[in-house]
Chimera marker file (.cmm) of the C-alpha trace (Angstrom):
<marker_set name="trace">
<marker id="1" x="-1.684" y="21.001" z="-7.979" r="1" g="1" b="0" radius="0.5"/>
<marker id="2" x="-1.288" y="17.799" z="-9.882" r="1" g="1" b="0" radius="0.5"/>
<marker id="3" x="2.623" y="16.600" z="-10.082" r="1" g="1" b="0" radius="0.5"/>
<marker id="4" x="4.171" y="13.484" z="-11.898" r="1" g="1" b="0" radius="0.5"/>
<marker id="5" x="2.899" y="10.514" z="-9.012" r="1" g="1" b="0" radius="0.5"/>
<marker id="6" x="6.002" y="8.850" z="-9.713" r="1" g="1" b="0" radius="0.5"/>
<marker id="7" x="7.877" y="11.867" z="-7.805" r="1" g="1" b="0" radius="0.5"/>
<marker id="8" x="5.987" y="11.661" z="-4.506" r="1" g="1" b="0" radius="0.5"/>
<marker id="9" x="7.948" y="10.249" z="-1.616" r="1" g="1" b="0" radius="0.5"/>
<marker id="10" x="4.075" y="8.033" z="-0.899" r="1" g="1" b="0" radius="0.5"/>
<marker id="11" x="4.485" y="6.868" z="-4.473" r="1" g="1" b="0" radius="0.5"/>
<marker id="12" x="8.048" y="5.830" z="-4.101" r="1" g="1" b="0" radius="0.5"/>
<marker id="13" x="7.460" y="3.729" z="-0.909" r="1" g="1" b="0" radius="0.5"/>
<marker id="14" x="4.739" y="2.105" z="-2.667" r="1" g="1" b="0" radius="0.5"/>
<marker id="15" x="6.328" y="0.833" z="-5.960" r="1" g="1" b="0" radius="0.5"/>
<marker id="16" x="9.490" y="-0.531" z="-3.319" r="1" g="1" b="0" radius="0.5"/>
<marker id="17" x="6.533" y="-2.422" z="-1.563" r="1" g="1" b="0" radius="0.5"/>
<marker id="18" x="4.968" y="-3.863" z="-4.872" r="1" g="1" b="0" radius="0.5"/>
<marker id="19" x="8.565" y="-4.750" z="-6.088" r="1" g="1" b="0" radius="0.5"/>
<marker id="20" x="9.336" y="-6.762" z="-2.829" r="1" g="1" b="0" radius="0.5"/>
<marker id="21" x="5.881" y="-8.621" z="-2.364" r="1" g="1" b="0" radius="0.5"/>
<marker id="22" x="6.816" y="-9.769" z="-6.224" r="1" g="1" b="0" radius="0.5"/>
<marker id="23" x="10.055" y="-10.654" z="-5.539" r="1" g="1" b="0" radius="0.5"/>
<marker id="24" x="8.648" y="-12.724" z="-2.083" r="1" g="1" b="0" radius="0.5"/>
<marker id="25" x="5.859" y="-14.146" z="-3.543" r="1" g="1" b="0" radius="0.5"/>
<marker id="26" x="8.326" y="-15.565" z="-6.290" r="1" g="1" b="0" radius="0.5"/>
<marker id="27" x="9.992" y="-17.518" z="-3.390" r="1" g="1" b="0" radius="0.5"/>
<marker id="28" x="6.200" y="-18.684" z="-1.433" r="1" g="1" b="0" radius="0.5"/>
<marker id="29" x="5.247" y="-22.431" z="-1.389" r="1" g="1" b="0" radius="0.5"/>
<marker id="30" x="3.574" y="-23.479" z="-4.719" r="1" g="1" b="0" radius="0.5"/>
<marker id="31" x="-0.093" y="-23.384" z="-2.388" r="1" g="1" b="0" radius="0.5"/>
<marker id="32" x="0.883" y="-19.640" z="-0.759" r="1" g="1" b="0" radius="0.5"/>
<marker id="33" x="2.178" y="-18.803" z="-4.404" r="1" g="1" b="0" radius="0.5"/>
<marker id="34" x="-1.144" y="-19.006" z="-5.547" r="1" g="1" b="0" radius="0.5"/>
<marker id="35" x="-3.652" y="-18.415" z="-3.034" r="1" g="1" b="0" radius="0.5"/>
<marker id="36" x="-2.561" y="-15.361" z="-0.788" r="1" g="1" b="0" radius="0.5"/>
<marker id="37" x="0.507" y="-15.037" z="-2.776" r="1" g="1" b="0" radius="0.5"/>
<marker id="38" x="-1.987" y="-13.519" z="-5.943" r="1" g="1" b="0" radius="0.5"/>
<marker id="39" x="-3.572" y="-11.566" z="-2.973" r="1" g="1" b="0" radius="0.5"/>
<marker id="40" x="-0.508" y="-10.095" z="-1.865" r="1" g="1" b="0" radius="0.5"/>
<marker id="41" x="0.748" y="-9.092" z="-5.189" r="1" g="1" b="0" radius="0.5"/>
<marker id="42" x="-2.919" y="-7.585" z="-6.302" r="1" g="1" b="0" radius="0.5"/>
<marker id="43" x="-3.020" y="-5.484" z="-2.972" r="1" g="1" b="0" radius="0.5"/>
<marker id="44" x="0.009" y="-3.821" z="-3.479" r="1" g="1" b="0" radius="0.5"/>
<marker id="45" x="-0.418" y="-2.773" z="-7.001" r="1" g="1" b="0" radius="0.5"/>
<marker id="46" x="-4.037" y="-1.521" z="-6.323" r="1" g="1" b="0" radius="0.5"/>
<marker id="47" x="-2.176" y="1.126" z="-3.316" r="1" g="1" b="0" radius="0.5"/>
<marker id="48" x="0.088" y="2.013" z="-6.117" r="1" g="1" b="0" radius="0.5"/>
<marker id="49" x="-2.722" y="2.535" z="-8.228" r="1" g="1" b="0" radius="0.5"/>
<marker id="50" x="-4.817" y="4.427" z="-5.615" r="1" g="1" b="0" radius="0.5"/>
<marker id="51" x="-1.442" y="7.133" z="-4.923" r="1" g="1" b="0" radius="0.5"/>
<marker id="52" x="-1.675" y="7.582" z="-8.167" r="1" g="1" b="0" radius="0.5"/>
<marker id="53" x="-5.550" y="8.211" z="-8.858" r="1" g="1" b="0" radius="0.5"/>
<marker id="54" x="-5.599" y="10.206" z="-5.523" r="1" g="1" b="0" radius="0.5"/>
<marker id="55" x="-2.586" y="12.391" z="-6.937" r="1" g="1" b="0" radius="0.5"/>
<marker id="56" x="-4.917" y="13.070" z="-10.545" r="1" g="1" b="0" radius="0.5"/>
<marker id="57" x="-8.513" y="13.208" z="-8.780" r="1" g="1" b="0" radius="0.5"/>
<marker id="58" x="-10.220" y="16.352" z="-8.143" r="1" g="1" b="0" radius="0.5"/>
<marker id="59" x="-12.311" y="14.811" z="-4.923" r="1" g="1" b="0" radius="0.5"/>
<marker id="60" x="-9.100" y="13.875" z="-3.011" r="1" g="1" b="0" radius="0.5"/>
<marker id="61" x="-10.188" y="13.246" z="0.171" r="1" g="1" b="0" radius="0.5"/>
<marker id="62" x="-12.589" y="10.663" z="-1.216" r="1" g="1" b="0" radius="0.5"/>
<marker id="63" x="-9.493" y="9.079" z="-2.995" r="1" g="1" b="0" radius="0.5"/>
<marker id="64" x="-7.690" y="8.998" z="0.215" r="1" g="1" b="0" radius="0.5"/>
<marker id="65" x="-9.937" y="7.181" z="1.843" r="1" g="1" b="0" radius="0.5"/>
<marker id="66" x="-10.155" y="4.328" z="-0.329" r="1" g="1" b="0" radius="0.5"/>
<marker id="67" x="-5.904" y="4.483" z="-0.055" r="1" g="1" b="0" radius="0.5"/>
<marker id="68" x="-5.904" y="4.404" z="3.652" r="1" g="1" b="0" radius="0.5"/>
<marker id="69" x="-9.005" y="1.785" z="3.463" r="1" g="1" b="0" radius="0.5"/>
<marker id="70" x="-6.718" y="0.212" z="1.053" r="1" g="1" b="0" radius="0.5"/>
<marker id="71" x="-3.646" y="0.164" z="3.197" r="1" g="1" b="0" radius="0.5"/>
<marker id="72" x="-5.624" y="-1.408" z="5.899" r="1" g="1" b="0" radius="0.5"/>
<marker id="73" x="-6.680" y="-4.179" z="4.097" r="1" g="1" b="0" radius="0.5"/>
<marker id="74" x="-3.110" y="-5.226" z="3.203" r="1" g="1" b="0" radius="0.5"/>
<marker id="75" x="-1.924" y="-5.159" z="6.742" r="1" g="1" b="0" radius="0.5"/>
<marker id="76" x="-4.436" y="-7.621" z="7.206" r="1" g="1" b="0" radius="0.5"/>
<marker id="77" x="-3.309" y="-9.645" z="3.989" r="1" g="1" b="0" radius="0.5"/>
<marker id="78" x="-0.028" y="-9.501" z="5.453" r="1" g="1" b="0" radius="0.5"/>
<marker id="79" x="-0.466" y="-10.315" z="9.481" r="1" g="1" b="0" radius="0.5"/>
<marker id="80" x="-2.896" y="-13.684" z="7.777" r="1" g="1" b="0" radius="0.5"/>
<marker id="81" x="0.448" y="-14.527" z="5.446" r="1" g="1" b="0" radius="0.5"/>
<marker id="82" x="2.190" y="-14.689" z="8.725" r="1" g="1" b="0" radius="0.5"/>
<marker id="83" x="-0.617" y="-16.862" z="10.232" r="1" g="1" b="0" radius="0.5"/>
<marker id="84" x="-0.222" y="-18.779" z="7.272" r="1" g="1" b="0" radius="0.5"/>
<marker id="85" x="3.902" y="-19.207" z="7.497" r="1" g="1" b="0" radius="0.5"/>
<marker id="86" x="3.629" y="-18.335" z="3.348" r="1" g="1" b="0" radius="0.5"/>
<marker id="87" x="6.475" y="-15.818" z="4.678" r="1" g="1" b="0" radius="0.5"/>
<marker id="88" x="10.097" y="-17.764" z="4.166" r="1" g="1" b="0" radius="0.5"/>
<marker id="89" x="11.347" y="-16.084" z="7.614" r="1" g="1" b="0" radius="0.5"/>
<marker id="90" x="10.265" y="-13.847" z="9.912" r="1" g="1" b="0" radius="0.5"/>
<marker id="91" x="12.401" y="-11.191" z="8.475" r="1" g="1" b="0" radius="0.5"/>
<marker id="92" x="10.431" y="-11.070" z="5.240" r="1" g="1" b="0" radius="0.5"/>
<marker id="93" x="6.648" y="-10.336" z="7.300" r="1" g="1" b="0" radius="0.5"/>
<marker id="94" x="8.434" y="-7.437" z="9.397" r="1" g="1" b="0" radius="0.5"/>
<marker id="95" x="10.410" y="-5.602" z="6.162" r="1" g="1" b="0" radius="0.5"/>
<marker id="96" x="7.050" y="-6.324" z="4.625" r="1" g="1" b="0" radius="0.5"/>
<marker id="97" x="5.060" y="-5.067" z="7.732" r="1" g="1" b="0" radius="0.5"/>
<marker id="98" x="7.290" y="-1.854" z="7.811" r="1" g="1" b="0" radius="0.5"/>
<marker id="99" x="6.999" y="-0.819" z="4.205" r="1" g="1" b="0" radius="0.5"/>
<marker id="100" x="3.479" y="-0.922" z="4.363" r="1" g="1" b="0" radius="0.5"/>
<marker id="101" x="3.282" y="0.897" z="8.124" r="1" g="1" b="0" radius="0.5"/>
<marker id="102" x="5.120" y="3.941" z="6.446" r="1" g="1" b="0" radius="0.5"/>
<marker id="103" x="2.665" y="3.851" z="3.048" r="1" g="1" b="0" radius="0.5"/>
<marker id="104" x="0.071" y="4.196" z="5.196" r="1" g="1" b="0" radius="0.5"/>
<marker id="105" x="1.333" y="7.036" z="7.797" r="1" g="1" b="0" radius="0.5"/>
<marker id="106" x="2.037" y="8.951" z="4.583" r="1" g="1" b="0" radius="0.5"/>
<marker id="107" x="-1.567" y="8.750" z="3.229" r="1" g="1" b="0" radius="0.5"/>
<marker id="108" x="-3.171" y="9.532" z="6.173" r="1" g="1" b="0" radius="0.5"/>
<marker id="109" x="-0.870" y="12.615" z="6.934" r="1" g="1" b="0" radius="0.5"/>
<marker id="110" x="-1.784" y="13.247" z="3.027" r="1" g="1" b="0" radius="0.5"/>
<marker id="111" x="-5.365" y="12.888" z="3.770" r="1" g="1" b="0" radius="0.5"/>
<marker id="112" x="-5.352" y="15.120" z="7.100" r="1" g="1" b="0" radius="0.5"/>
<marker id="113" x="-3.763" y="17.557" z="5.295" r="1" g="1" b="0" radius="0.5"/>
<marker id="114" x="-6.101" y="17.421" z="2.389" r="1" g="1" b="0" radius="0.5"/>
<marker id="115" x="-9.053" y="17.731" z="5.072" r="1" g="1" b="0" radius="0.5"/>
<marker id="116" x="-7.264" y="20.805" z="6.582" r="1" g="1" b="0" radius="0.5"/>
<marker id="117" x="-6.995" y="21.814" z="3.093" r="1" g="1" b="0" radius="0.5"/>
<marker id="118" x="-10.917" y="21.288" z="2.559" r="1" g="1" b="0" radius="0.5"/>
<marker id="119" x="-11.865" y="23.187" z="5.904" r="1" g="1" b="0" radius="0.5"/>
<marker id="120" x="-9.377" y="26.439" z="5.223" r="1" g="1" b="0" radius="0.5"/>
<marker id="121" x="-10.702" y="26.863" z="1.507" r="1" g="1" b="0" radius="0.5"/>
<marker id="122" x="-14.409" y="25.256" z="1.879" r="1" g="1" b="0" radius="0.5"/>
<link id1="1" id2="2" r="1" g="1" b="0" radius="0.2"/>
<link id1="2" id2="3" r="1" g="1" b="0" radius="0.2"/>
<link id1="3" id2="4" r="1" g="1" b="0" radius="0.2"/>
<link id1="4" id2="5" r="1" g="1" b="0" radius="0.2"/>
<link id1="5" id2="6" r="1" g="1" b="0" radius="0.2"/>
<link id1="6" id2="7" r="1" g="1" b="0" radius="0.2"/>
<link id1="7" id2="8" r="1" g="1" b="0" radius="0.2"/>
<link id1="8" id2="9" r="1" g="1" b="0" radius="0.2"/>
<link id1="9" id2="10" r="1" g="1" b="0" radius="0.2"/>
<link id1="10" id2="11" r="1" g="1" b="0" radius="0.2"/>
<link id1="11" id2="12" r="1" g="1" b="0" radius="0.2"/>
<link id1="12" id2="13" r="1" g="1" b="0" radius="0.2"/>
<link id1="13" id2="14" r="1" g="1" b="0" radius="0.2"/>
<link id1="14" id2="15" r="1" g="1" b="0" radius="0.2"/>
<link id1="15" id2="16" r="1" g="1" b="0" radius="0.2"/>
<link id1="16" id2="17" r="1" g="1" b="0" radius="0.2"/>
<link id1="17" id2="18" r="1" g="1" b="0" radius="0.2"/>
<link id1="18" id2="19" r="1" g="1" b="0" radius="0.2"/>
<link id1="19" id2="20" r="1" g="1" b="0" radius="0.2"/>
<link id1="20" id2="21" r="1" g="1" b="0" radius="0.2"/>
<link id1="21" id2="22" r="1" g="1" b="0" radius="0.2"/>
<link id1="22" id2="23" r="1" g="1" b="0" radius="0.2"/>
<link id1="23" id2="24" r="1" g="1" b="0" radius="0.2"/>
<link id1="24" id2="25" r="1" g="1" b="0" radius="0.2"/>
<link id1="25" id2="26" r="1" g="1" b="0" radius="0.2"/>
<link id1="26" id2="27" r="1" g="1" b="0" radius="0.2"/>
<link id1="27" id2="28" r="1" g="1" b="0" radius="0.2"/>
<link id1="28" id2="29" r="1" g="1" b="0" radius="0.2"/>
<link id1="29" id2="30" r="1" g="1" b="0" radius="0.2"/>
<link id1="30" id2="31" r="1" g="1" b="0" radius="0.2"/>
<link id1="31" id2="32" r="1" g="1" b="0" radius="0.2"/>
<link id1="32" id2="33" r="1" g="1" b="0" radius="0.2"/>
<link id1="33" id2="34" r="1" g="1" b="0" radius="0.2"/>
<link id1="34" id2="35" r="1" g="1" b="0" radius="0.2"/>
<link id1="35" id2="36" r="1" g="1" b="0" radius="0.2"/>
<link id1="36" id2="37" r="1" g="1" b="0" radius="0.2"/>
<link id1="37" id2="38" r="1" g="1" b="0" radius="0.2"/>
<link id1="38" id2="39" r="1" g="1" b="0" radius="0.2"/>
<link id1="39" id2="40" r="1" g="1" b="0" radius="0.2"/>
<link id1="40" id2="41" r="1" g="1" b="0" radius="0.2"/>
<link id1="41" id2="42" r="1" g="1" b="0" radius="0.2"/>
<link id1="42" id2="43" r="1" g="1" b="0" radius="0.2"/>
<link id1="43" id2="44" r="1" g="1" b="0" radius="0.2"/>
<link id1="44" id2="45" r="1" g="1" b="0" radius="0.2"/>
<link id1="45" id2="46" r="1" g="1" b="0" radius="0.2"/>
<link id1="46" id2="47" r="1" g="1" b="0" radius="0.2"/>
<link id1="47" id2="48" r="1" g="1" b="0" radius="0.2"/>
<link id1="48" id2="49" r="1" g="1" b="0" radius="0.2"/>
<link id1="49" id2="50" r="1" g="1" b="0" radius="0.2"/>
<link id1="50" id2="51" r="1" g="1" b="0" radius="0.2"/>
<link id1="51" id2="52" r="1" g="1" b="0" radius="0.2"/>
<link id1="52" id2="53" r="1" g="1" b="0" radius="0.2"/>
<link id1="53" id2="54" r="1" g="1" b="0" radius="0.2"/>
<link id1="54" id2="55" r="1" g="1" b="0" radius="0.2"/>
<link id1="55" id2="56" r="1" g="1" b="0" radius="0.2"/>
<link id1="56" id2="57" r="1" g="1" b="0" radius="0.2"/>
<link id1="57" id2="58" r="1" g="1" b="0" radius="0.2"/>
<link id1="58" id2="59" r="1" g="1" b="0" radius="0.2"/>
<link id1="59" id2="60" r="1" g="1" b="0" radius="0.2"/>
<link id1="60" id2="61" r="1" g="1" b="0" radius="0.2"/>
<link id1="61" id2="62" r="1" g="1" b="0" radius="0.2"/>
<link id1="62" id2="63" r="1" g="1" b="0" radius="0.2"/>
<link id1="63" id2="64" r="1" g="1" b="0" radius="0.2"/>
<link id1="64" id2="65" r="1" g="1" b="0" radius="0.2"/>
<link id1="65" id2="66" r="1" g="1" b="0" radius="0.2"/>
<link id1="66" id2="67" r="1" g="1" b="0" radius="0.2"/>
<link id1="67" id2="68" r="1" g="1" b="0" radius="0.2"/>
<link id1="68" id2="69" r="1" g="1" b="0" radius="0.2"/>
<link id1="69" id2="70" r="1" g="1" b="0" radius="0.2"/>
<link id1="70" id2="71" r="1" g="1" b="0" radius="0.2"/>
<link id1="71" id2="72" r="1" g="1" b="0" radius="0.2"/>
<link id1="72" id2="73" r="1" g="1" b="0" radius="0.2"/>
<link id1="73" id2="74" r="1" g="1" b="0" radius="0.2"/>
<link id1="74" id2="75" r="1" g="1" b="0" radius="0.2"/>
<link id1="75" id2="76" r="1" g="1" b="0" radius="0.2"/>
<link id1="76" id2="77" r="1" g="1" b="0" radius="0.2"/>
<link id1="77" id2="78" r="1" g="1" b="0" radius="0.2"/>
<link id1="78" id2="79" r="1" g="1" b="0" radius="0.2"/>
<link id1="79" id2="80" r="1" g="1" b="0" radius="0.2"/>
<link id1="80" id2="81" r="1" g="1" b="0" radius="0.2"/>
<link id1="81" id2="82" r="1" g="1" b="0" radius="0.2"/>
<link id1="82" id2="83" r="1" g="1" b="0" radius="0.2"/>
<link id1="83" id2="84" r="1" g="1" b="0" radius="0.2"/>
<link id1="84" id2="85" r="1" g="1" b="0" radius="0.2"/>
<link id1="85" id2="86" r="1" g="1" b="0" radius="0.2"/>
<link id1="86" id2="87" r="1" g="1" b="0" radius="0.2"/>
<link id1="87" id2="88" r="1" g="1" b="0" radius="0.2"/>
<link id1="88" id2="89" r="1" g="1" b="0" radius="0.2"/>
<link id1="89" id2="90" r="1" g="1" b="0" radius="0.2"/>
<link id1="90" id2="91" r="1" g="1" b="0" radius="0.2"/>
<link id1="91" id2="92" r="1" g="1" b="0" radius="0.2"/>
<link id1="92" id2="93" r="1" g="1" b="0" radius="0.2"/>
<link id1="93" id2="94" r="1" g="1" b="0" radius="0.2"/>
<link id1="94" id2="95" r="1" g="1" b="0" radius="0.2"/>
<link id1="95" id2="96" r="1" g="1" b="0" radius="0.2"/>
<link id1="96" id2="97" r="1" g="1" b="0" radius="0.2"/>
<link id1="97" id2="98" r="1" g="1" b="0" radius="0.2"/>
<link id1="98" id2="99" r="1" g="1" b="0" radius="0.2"/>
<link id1="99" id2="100" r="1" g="1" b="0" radius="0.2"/>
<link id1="100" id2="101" r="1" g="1" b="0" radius="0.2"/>
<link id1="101" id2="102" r="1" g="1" b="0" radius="0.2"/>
<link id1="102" id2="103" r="1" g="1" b="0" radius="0.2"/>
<link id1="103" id2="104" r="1" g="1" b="0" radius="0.2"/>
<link id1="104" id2="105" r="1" g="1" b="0" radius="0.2"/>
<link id1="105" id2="106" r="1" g="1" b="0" radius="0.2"/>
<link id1="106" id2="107" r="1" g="1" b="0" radius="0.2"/>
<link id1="107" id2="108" r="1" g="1" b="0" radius="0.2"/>
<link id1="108" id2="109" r="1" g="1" b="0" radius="0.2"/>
<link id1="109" id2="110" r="1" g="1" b="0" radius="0.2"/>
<link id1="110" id2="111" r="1" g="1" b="0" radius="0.2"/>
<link id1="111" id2="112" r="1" g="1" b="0" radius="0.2"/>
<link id1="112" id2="113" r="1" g="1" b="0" radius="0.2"/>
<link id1="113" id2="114" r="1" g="1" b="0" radius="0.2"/>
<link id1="114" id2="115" r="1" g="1" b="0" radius="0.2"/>
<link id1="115" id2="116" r="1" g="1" b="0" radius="0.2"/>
<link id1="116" id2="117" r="1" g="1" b="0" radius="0.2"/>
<link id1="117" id2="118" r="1" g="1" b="0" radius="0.2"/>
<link id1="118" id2="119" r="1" g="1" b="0" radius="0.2"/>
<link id1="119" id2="120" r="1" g="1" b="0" radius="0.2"/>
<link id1="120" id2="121" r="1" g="1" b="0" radius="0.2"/>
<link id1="121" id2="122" r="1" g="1" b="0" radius="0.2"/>
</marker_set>
């Protein structure tokens, strides 16, 4: 069953994330503004992009996968920004490490669940 992705808890936690790498990125050195800054802010609105695809796609599982592949990436984008100090304080690099730890607990329980879902009716 397909429902609005705007109404999924995954969905929710995703558009906070994009909203707060914008609003960080905003505040980044002019040289972390535009290098990893642009990465930042083009990694979180491709996992919002990927909730949503996953939500409308028939092959879910295969959607998942590039989420949680997706979701990977970024913690990676985001443990280099720290490596980087683009991050104004600490506290920015562990709200922004947190937001994306749940996003990506929720798509792999989604994806699980999906595969459980694949095994029971396949």
């Amino acid at each position: 069953m397909k429902i609005q992705s705007n109404n999924f808890p995954i969905f929710k936690s995703a558009m906070g994330l994009t909203v707060y790498i914008e609003q960080i990125v905003r505040g980044f050195e002019k040289y972390h503004k535009y290098t990893i800054g642009i990465d930042l802010r083009e990694m979180s609105k491709k996992i919002l992009f990927l909730i949503n695809r996953a939500n409308l796609s028939d092959n879910r599982v295969e959607a998942l996968i590039r989420l949680r592949d997706s979701c990977e990436d970024m913690k990676i984008l985001i443990q280099l920004s720290k490596e980087l100090k683009a991050f104004r304080s600490f506290k920015q690099f562990e709200y922004s490490a947190m937001l994306l730890v749940g996003i990506c607990k929720q798509a792999q329980a989604w994806l699980n669940a999906q595969k459980n879902n694949a095994r029971v009716h396949g």
